[in-house]
C-alpha positions in Angstrom: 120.0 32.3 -72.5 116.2 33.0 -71.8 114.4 35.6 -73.9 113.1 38.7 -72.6 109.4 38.6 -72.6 109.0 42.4 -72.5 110.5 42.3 -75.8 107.9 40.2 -77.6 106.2 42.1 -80.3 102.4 42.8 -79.7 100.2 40.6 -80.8 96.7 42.7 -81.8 93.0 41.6 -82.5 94.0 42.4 -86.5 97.0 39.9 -85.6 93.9 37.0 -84.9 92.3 37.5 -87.9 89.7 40.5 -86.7 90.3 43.9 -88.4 88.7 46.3 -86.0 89.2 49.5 -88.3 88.0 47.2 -91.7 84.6 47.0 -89.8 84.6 49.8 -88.8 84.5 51.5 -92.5 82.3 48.9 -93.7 79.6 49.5 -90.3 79.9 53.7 -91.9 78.5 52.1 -95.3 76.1 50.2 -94.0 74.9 52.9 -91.8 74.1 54.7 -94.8 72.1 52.4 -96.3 70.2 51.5 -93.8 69.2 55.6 -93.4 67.6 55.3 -96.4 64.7 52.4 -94.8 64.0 55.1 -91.8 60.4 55.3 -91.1 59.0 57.8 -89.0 58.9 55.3 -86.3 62.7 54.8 -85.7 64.3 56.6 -82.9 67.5 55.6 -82.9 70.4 55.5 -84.8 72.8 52.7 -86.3 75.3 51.9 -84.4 73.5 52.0 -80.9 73.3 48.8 -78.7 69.6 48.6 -79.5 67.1 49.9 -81.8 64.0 51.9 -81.1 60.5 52.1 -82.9 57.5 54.1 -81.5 54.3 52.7 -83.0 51.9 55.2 -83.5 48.9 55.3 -81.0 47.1 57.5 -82.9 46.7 54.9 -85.6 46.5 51.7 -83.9 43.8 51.0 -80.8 44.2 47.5 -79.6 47.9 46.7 -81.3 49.5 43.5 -81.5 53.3 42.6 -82.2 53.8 40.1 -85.0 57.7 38.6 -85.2 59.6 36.1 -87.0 63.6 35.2 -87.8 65.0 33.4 -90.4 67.6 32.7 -93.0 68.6 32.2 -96.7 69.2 28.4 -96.0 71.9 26.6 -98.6 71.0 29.5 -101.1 73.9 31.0 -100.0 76.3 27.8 -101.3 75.1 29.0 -104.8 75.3 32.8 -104.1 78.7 31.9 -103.3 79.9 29.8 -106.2 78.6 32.7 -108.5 79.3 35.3 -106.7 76.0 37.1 -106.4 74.8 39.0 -102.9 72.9 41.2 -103.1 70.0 39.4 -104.3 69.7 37.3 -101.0 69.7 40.0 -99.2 66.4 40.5 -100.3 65.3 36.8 -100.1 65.8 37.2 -96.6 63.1 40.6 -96.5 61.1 39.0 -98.3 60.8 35.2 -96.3 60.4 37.3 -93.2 57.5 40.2 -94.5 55.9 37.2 -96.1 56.1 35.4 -92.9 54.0 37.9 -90.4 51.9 38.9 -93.5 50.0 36.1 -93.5 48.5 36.6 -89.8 47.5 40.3 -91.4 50.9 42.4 -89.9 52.0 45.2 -91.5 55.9 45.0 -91.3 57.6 48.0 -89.1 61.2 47.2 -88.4 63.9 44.5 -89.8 67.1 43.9 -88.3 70.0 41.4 -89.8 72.5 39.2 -88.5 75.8 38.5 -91.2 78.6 36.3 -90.0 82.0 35.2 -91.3 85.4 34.2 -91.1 86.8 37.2 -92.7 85.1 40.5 -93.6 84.7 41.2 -97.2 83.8 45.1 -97.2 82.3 44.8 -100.7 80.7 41.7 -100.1 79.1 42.6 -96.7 77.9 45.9 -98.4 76.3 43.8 -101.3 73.8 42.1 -99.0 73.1 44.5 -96.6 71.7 46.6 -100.1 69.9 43.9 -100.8 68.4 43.9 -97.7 67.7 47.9 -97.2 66.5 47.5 -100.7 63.7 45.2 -99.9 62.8 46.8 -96.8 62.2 50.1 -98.6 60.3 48.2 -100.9 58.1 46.7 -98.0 58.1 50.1 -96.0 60.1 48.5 -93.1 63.0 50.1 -91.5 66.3 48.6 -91.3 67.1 49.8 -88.1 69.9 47.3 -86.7 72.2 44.5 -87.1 75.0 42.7 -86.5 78.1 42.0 -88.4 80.2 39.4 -86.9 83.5 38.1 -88.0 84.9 35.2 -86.8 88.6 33.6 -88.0 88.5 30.0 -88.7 84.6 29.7 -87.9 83.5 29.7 -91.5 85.4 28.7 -94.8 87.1 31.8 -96.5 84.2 33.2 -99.0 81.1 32.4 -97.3 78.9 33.5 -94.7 75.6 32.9 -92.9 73.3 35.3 -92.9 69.8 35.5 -90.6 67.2 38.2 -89.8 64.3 39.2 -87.7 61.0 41.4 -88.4 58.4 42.6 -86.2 55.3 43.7 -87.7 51.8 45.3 -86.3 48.1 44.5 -86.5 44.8 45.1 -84.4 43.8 42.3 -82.3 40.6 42.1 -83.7 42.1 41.7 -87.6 44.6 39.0 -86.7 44.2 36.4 -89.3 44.6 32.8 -87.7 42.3 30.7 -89.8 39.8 30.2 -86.8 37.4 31.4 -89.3 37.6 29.2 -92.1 34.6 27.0 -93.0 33.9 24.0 -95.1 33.3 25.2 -98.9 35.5 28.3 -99.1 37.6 28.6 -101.7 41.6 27.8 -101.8 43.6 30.4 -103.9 47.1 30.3 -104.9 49.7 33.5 -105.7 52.6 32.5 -108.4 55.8 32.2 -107.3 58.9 32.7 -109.2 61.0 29.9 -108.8 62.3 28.0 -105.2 62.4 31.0 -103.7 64.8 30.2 -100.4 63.7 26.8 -100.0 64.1 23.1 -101.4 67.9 24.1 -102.3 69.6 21.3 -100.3 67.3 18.7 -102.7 67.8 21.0 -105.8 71.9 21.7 -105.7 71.8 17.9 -105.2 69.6 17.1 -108.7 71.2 19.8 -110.4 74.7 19.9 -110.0 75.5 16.2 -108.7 73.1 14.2 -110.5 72.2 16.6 -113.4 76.4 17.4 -113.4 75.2 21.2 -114.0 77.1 24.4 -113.2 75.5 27.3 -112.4 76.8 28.7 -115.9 75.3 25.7 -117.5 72.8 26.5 -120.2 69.2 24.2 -120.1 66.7 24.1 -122.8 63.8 23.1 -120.1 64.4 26.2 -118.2 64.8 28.6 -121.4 68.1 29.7 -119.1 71.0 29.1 -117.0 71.1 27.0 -114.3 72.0 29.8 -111.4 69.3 32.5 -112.8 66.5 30.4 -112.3 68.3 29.3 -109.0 69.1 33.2 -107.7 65.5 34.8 -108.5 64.8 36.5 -105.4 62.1 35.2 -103.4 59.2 37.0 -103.9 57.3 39.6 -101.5 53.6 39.3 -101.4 52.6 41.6 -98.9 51.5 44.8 -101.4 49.0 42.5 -102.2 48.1 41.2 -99.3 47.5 44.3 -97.4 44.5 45.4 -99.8 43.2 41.8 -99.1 43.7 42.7 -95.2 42.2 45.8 -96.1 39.5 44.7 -97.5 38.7 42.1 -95.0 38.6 39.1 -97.6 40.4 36.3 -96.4 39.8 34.1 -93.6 43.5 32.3 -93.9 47.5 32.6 -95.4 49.9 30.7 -95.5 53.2 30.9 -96.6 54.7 27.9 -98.4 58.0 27.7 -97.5 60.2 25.0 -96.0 57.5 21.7 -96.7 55.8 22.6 -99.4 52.3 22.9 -99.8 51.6 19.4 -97.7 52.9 20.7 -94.5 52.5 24.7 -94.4 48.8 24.5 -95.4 47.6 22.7 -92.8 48.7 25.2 -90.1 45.9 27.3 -90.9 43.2 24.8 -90.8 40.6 24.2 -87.7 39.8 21.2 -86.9 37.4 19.0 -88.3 38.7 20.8 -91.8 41.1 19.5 -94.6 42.1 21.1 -97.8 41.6 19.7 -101.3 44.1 20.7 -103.5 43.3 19.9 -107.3 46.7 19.0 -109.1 47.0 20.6 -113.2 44.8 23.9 -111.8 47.8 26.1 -111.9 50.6 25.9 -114.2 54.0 24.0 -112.7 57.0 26.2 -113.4 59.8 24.2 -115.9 62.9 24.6 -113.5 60.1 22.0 -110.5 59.6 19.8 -113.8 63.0 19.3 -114.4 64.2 18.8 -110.9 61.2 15.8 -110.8 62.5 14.0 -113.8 66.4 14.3 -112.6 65.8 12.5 -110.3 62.7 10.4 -110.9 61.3 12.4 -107.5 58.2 11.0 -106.1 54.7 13.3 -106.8 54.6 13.4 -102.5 58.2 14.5 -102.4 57.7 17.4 -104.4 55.2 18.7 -102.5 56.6 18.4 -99.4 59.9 20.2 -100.5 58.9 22.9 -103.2 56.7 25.3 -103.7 55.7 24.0 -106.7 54.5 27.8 -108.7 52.8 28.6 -105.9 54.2 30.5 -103.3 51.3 31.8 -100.8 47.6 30.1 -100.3 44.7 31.9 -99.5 41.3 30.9 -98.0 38.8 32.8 -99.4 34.5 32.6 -98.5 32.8 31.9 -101.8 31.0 35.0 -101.1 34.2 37.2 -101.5 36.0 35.3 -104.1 35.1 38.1 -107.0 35.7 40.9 -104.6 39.3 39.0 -104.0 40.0 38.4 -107.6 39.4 41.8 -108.6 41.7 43.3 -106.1 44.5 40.6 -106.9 43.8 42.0 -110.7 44.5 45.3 -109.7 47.4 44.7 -107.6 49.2 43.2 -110.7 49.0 39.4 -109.1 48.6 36.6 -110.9 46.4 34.2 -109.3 44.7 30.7 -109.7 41.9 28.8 -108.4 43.5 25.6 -107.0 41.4 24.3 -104.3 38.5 24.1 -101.6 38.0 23.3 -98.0 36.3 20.0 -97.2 35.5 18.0 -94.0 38.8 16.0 -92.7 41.9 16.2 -89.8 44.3 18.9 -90.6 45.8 17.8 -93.8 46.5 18.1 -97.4 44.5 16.3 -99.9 45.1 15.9 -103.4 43.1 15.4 -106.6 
């Protein structure tokens, strides 16, 4: 006897793994936060198929759009494990803000891309706090996302997480490093640990070679393993905007995925290298301990971590008090670590 098909049971989107109304509630939460990032700027509201901004003419003459997307990287694998969100929420901010910051942009608007197999309300609410957190903190509007879940795309627990930022500057203040010159002084802001990047290397000394958990207690670092490994990366923009302000640097950069070696020399002309004198700045313990893991070469490190030193500026001689003192004042601890000298677009080391 066949089966009537008319009497098959109906097989929804919830049925496949997608719970339509569970979004639905979470999307409400989020909406919320992300309220609390408005600027006067935003015109729309969550939920739309697109955001709008309106940069003010009044303020700006010649205005130029800076953007730039990224992620958390392999972060997340420990975020996971120990079951901490919120704080790379704000790693991702942070990367991004510190990205356009160092071509003088103030940051106006941040949207966020989570995805995973299966929606965790709580969870998805934990980093999307993080990130309105850090874009109040940076004065940039959270004014759009996506939330994507996807059954049997990603392992149950985790999720990738991504996000975009368009900033603002005159044309005439963009900071490229056309303007650096031979003899100007190289300084270097303190980070506060990896930051988002190096983790791949680092999960691999610490926990495979090291045989670590996260809840594993080292002497070196004064700490446990995941602490020094979750310290959110580190914004340096209200710093940076008195520098911009101020009109004291010539070039930023950002050191993020390669190190100092390969970020630095994005910023320099040609016909221009940069010294870098090793022992000026103090190494944090957790980069210490990685190196001695796993007997890592002197080049390696530099090409992976930031090594203490999470953003480089390029300073003329003639400004370097007028740039210290405003560093002082801004509560940013800084250190002398280099020069620019005559050479092809590289990193040289003392």
């Amino acid at each position: 006897m066949v089966e009537d098909s008319s009497k098959t049971a109906s097989v929804t989107y919830a049925d496949a793994g997608v719970d339509i109304d569970r979004a639905a509630r979470t999307k409400k939460r989020i909406r919320y936060l992300a309220h609390k990032t408005f600027t006067r700027g935003v015109l729309s509201e969550i939920g739309g198929f697109g955001g709008l901004f309106a940069i003010d003419k009044q303020k700006f003459i010649d205005p130029v759009l800076v953007s730039s997307v990224d992620g958390v990287g392999t972060k997340l694998k420990v975020a996971f494990e120990m079951k901490v969100h919120q704080t790379v929420g704000g790693d991702l901010v942070n990367h991004c803000v510190n990205d356009i910051a160092v071509q003088g942009a103030t940051p106006l608007f941040f949207m966020d891309y989570l995805a995973t197999g299966s929606l965790e309300p709580d969870v998805a609410e934990k980093v999307i706090e993080g990130i309105a957190d850090a874009c109040k903190h940076n004065r940039c509007a959270l004014i759009g996302g996506e939330t994507a879940e996807m059954p049997g795309f990603y392992p149950n627990g985790e999720y990738d997480l991504a996000g975009f930022i368009v900033g603002i500057v005159e044309r005439e203040r963009i900071i490229t490093g056309k303007d650096i010159q031979i003899g100007d002084v190289i300084l270097g802001l303190a980070s506060n640990g990896l930051h988002t990047n190096g983790f791949a290397l680092a999960r691999k000394l610490l926990f495979e070679i090291g045989r670590y958990t996260p809840d594993s207690y080292v002497n070196e670092l004064k700490g446990k393993v995941g602490n020094e490994l979750m310290r959110t990366h580190k914004s340096y923009w209200p710093a940076v905007k008195r520098l911009v302000d101020s009109d004291c640097v010539t070039g930023m950069a950002h050191i993020t995925g390669g190190g100092i070696t390969d970020n630095l020399p994005r910023i320099l002309p040609r016909g221009m290298s940069a010294l870098i004198e090793i022992g000026s700045w103090p190494v944090l313990p957790i980069f210490e301990h990685l190196q001695q893991l796993g007997a890592v070469s002197q080049e390696e490190m530099f090409r992976t971590f930031n090594m203490g030193l999470g953003m480089l500026l390029v300073v003329p001689s003639a400004k370097f008090k007028k740039v210290q003192t405003v560093l002082d004042r801004a509560g940013e601890k800084s250190f002398t670590v280099g020069r620019i000298v005559k050479g092809e677009r590289k990193v040289l080391y003392s």
